[in-house]
N, C-alpha and C positions, 0 to 999 in steps of 0.2 A: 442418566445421560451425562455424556462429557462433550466439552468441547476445546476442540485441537485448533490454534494459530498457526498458520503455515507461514514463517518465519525464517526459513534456511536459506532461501535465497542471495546470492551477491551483488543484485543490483545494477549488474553492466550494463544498463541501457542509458544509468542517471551518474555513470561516472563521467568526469573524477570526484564528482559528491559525494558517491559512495562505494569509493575505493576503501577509504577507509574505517568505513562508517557502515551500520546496515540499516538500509531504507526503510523497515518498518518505524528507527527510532529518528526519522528526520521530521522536524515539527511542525504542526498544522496547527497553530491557536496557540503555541508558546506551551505545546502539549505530543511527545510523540504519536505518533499515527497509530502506533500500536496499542497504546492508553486510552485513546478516544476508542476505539474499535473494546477494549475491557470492559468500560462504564455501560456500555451498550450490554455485555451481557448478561443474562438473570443471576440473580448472588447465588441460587440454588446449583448451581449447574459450575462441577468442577474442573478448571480452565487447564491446559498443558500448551505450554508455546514451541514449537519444533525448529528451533534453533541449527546452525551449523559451528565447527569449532572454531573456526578462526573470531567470529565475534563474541564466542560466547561470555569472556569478562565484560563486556559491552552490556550485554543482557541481564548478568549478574549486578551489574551496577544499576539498572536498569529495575530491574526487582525489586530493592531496595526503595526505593522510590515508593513501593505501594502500600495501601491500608489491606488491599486483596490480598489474598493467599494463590499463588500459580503455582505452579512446575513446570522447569524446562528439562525439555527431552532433544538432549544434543546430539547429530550429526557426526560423524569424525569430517566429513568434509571441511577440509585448510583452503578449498581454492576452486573456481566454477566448475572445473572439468570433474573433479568429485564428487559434485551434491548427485542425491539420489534424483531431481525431480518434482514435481508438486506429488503426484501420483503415487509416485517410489517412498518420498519421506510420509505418507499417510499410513501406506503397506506397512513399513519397516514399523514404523510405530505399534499399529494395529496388533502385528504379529513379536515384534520382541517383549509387549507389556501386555500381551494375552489378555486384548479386549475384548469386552464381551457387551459393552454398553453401546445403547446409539450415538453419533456420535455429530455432532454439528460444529461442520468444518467451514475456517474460516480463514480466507486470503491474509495475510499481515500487512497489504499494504492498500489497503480499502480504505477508502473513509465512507461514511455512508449515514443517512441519519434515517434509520425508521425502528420499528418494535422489531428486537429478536421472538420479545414474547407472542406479538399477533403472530409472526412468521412461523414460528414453531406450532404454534395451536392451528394452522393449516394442513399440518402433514398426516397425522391422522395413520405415525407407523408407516407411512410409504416415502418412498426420494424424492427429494424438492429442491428447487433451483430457486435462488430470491432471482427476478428479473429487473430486468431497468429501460425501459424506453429512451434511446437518446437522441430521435427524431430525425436525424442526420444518417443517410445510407454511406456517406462517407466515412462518416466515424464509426456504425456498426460494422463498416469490413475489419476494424482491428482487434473485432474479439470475436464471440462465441454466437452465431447467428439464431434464434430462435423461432420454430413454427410453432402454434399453440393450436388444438380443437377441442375448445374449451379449454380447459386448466390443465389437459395432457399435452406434452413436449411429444409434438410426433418427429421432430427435425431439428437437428442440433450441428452447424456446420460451422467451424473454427474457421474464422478468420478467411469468409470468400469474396471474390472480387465482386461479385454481384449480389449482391445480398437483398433477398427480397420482404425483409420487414428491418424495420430500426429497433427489433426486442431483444433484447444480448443476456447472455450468463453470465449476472456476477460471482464473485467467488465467494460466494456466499450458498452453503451446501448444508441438505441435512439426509445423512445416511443411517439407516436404520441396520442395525447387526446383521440381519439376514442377508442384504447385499456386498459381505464382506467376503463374501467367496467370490465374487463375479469380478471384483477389485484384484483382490489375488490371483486371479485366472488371465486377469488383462493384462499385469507385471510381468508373469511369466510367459508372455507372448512376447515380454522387452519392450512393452510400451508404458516405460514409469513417469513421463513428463506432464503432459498438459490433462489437468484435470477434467477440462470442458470436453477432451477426445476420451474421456472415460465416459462420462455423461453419453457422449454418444450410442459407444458401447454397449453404456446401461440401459437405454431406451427400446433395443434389441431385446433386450431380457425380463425389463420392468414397466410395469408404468411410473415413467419421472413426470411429475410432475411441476406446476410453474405456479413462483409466487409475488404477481408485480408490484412493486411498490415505488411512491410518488418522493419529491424528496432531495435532499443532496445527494450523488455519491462520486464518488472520484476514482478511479485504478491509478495510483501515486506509480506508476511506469516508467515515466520520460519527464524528464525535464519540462517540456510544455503542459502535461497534464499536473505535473506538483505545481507548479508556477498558478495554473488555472486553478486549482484548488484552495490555493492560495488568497487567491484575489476575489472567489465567493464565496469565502469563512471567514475573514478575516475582516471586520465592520471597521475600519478608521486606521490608529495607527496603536503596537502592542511595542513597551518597549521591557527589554530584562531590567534587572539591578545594574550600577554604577556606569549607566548610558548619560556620555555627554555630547549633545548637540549645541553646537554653538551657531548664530546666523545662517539656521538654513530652514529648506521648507518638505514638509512631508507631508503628502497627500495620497488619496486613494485607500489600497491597504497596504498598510507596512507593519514590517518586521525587524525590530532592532533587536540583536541579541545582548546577551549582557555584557559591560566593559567593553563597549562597542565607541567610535567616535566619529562624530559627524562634524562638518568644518565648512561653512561658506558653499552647502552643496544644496541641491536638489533630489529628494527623493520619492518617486510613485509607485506602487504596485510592486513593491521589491522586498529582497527578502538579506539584509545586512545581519550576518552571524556572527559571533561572540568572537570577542577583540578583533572585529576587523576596523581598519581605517577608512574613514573618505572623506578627502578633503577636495574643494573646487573642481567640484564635480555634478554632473546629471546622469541619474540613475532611472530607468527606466524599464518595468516588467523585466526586473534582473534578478538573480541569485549569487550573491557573494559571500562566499564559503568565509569558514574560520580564521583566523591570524590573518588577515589578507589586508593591503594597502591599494588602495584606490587614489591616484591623483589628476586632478586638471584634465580629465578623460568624461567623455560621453559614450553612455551603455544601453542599448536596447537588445529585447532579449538575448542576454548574455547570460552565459553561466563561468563566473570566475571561482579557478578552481581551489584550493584551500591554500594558504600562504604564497598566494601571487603578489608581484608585486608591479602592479600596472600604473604607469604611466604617460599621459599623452595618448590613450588607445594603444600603446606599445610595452607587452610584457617583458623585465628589467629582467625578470630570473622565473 
């Protein structure tokens, strides 16, 4: 078995955070999202992360970082209008490294805390969906709807307005080699994007089956969902190397990155990145990106975006 990181993504729902940055490497515990999602998987089981080119030094730098052994399998996509897809970059992969292994595919911007290994010892050689309960018919319309009779997925509907259970698909997959024809069959229909409308698909053809599990998990998508994943991982206050706070108060969870500077301010639930400033200030379920100056301004859910420089609630440049 192997398992593929679905990683090529750009991210345009969480820019300008990650314009130029990519979202699997944006931090959750002073740790990227994509690290936490590695530790989680069995050491047996050989990792490939499916990158696209424009980040890929990012990623490289990225590597380096670990005690794991991976391999990135890069994208030529420079830019969103040329990624293949979730669907597409699994295909392409599948077929230019002439896979032959099962293969447990994994969203890059999950975070999630449960056993890869209980989840895998459920599949039993057949397709399986880790599921999540999110109790909320609201929040189940912005993903992958699920019916279950028993542990069979008889009903898999992306993203409807009426959704009639709170049981969703996360991107959390395990495909077994036999169904890599059905996959390849679904591409060349021209439909290489949403993995959960392959899932669909496959339940035409297979029995997929469901595997719920209790727990944290997050889809790091938007701004409010990294924010809220934020603020339920994050126990007190985490700060980098050479952070200096001088008279000020930080409460909730926070996030000071490293060479960061705090001055006469207030900070809750927020998430201050590496050398950024803020002085006489109140910061509030905010994200303020790298290089960035903060002054004499009051923030709630804000997203300031990399080397702004705000003052007064009024952007200088």
């Amino acid at each position: 078995m192997k398992c593929l990181i679905l990683a090529g993504g750009f991210g345009t729902r969480l820019w300008p955070l990650t314009r130029d940055k990519p979202k699997p490497l944006l931090k959750i515990k002073d740790e990227p999202v994509i690290t936490h999602i590695l530790k989680n998987i069995p050491e047996e089981i050989d990792v490939v992360v499916s990158i696209n080119k424009k980040f890929e030094k990012d990623f490289i730098e990225w590597k380096k970082t670990l005690k794991r052994k991976i391999k990135l399998f890069v994208e030529e996509a420079k830019e969103n209008k040329e990624k293949l897809g979730a669907v597409g970059a699994l295909n392409y992969f599948i077929q230019k490294e002439k896979i032959k292994d099962d293969l447990l595919v994994i969203g890059g911007d999950n975070y999630f805390e449960l056993s890869l290994q209980d989840f895998l010892a459920s599949c039993n050689n057949r397709p399986v969906i880790a599921l999540y309960d999110v109790h909320k018919k609201d929040k189940a319309k912005e993903y992958g709807v699920v019916t279950l009779e028993g542990r069979k997925i008889v009903r898999l509907e992306e993203k409807p307005q009426n959704p009639t259970t709170t049981l969703i698909s996360t991107a959390i997959y395990f495909l077994p080699r036999a169904c890599f024809r059905h996959l390849n069959d679904f591409c060349f229909a021209g439909k290489p994007d949403n993995l959960g409308e392959f899932f669909a698909y496959l339940i035409k053809k297979e029995d997929v089956l469901g595997w719920q599990f209790d727990g944290l998990w997050f889809d790091i998508g938007n701004f409010k969902s990294y924010l809220e994943a934020h603020i339920k991982t994050v126990k007190g206050i985490i700060k980098g190397k050479k952070v200096k706070i001088v008279n000020s108060s930080l409460s909730g969870s926070v996030f000071i990155g490293q060479k960061a500077r705090i001055v006469n301010s207030l900070i809750k639930n927020s998430i201050i990145m590496n050398s950024s400033i803020v002085e006489d200030s109140f910061i509030e379920n905010s994200i303020v990106d790298t290089e960035t100056v903060v002054k004499n301004s009051k923030l709630n859910f804000e997203l300031i975006p990399r080397g702004a420089f705000v003052v007064n609630n009024e952007y200088k440049r």
